[in-house]
C-alpha positions in Angstrom: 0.0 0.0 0.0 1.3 3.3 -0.6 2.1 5.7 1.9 3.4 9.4 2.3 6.3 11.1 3.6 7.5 14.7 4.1 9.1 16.5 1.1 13.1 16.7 2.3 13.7 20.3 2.7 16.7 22.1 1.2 18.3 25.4 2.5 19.7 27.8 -0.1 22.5 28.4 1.7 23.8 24.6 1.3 26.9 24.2 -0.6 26.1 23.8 -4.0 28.0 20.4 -4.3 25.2 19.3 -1.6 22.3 20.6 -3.0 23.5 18.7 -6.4 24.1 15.3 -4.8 20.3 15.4 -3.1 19.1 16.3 -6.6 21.2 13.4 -7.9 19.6 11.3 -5.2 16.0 11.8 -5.0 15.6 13.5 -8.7 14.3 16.9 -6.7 14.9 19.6 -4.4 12.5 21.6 -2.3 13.3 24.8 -1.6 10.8 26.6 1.3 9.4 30.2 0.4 12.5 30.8 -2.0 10.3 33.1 -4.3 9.6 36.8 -3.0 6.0 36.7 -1.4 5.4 39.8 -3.1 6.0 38.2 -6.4 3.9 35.3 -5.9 0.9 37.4 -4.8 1.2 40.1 -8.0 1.3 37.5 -10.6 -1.7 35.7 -8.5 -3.6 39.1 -9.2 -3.0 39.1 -12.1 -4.5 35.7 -13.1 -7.3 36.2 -10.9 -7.8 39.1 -13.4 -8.2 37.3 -16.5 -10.3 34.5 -14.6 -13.1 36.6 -13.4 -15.9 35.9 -13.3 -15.1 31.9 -12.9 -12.2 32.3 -9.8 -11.6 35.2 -7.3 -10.1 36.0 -4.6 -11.8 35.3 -1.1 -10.4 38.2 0.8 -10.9 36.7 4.3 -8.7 33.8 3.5 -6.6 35.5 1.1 -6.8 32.1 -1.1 -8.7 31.8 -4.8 -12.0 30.7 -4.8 -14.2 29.0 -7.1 -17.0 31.3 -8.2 -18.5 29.6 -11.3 -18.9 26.6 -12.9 -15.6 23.7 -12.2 -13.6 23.9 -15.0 -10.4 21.5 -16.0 -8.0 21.6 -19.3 -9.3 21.5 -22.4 -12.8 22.4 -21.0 -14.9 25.6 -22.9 -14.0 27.8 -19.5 -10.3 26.7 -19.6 -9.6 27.2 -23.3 -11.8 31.0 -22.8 -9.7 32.2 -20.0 -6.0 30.3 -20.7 -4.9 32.8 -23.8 -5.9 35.8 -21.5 -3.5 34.4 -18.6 -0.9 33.3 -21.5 -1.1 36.9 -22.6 0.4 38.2 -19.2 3.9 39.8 -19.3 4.3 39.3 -15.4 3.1 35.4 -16.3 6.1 35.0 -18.6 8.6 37.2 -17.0 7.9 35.5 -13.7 10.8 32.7 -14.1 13.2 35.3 -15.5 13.8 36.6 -12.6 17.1 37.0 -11.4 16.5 35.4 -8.1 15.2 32.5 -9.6 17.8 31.9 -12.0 20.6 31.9 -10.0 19.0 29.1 -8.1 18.8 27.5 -11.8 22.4 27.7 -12.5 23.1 26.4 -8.7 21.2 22.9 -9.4 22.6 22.9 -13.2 26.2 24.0 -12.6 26.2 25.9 -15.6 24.1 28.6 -17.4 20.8 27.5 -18.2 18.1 28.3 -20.8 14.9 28.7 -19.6 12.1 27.3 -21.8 9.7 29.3 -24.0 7.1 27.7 -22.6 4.8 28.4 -19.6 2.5 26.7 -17.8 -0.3 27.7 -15.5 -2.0 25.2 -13.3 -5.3 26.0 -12.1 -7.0 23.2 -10.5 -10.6 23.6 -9.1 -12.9 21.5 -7.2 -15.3 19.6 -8.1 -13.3 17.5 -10.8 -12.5 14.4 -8.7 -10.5 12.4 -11.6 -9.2 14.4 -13.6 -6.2 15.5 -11.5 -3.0 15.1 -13.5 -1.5 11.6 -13.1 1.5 10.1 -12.3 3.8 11.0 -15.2 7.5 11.9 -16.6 8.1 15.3 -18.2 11.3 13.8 -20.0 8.2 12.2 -22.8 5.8 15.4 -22.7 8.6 17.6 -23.5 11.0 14.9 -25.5 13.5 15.8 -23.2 17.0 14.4 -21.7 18.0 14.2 -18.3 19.9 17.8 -18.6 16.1 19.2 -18.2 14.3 19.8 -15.0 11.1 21.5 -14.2 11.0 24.6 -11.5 7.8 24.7 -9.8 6.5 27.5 -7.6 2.8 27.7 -5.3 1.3 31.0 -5.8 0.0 30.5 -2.4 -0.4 28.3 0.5 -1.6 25.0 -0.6 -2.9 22.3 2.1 -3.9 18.8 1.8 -7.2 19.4 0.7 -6.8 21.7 -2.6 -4.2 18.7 -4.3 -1.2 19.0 -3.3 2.2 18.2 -6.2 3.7 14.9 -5.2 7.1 13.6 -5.8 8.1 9.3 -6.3 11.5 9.9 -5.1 14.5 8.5 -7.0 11.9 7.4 -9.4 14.1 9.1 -11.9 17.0 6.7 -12.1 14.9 3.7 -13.4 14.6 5.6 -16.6 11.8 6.1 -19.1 8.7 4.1 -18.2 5.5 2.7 -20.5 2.5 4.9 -20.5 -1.5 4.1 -20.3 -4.2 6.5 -21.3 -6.1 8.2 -18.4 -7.6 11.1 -17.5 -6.9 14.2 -16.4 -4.2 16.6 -17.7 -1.7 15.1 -20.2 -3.9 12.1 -20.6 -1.9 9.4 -19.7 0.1 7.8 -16.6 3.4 6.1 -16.7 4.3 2.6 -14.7 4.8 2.5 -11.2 6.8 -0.8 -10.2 5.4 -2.9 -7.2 8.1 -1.5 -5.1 7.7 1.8 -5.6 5.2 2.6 -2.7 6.3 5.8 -0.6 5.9 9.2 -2.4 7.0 12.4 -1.0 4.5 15.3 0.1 3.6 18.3 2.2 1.9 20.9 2.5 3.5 24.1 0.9 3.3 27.4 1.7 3.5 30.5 -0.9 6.8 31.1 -2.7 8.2 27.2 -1.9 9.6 25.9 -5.0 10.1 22.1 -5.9 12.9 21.5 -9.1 12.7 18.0 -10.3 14.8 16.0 -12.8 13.3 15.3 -15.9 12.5 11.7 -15.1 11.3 12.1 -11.8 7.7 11.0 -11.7 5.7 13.5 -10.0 1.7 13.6 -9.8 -1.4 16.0 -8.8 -3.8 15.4 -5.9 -7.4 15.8 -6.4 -8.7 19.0 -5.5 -11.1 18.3 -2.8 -11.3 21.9 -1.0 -15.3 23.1 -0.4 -14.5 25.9 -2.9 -10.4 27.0 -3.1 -9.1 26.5 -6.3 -5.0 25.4 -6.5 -3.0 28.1 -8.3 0.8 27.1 -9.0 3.2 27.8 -12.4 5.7 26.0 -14.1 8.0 25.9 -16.5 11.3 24.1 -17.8 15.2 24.6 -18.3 18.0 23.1 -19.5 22.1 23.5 -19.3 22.5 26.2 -21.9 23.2 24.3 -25.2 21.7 21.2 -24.5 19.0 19.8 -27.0 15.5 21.3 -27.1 13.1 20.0 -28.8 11.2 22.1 -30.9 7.6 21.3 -29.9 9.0 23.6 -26.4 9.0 26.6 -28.8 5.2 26.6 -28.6 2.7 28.4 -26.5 1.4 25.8 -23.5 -2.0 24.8 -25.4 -0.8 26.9 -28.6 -1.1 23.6 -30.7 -5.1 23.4 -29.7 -6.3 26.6 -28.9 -7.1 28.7 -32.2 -5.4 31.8 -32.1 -3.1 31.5 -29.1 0.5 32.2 -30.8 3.1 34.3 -29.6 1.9 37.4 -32.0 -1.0 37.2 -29.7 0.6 36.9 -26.7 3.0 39.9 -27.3 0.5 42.1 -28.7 0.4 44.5 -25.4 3.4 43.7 -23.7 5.3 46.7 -22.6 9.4 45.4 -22.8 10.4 43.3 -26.2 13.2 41.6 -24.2 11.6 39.0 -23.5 10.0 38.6 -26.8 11.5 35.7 -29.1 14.3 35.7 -26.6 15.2 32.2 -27.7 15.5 32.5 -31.0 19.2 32.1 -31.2 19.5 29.4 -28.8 22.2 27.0 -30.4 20.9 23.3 -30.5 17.1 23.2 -31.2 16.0 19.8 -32.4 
């Protein structure tokens, strides 16, 4: 039977070597309010702007509520809203940040390149099942083990809104077979019979979990009265190493009519950012 234990915590402050060997170890690294509060709760406004009138704030406990009909990927609400929240500069700017990419470059050892695309996770109650499943990013992205994923809660998340859970060292058994099922992504790698603690906790706003590309690493249902779970995500690499091209896209830009980067740069207010990967050296 499968059972739960504490995310490991990992201080900052570490020597880098250290923080590298855990990662090497358990294929992720948990880092506890790393990115600034202030941050976290802008970009949250900001997306609570472009989901009204389906999600707002509650005020009293400072946490997203549901305020519509339940909504998951792919559904009519989600593909409304999701070009709106892709549009965001702050959205796409957030992982740019200086703070967070030193903490890149300490868990790569090298410069990184952060990928094009982001990803917004909005997870409401109500949709018992379709929670994303157990899976590997290393397939969705047609990556190698030189990527890893940078996750960060846009506020607290307890037990009860799904919390992101981690099958430690799952990543050194390599890339596993895959089933159809629902929920985001659509299908769910093997877990072997041994493979029955995962690692999980509640997290509080700003914590950030990096995982190895093969780490397997899963959703909880979302079983809150109302609160709806608000993270984001995205990937990087060493600088240099191979990218697929698929990355290049817009998260849900191969579905959603209209939602290409023209779009999402019409209003932005600073090019930098725009096409910034356009020279990168070793797209495949």
């Amino acid at each position: 039977m499968a059972s739960d234990q504490a995310l490991i915590v990992s201080d900052v402050n570490e020597a880098p070597e250290i923080l590298r060997s855990r990662f090497q170890e358990w294929g992720y690294l948990y880092f506890k309010q790393y990115a600034a509060a202030s941050k976290c709760e802008a970009l949250l406004g900001d997306i609570l702007s472009r989901l009204s009138p389906h999600v707002a704030l509650d005020e009293s406990r400072q946490l997203p509520v549901l305020t519509g009909d339940a909504f998951v990927e792919t559904d009519g609400i989600w593909d409304e809203v999701y070009p709106k929240i892709q549009a965001l500069e702050s959205f796409h700017g957030f992982f740019h940040d200086p703070h967070l990419l030193q903490l890149m470059r300490t868990v790569s050892n090298s410069e990184v390149f952060v990928y094009p695309m982001k990803m917004a996770r909005i997870s409401t109650p109500k949709k018992v099942g379709y929670e994303t499943p157990p899976h590997q990013d290393a397939r969705s992205h047609v990556a190698p083990s030189t990527m890893a994923g940078i996750w960060v809660a846009l506020h607290d998340i307890s037990t009860e809104m799904g919390r992101l859970k981690i099958l430690p060292a799952s990543h050194k058994r390599g890339m596993r077979e895959v089933v159809k099922s629902p929920g985001v992504g659509n299908v769910q790698c093997e877990i072997y019979p041994d493979e029955n603690t995962w690692h999980v906790s509640d997290v509080s706003q700003g914590d950030v979990i990096i995982f190895n590309a093969f780490t397997v690493h899963a959703a909880q249902p979302n079983i809150s009265d109302a609160v709806v779970r608000m993270s984001v995500d995205t990937r990087f690499c060493d600088y240099g190493a191979p990218v697929f091209s698929s990355n290049l896209e817009p998260h849900h830009g191969w579905r959603i009519d209209g939602l290409s980067w023209p779009q999402i740069y019409a209003n932005w207010q600073n090019a930098n950012l725009q096409y910034y990967w356009a020279d990168y050296p070793n797209f495949t």
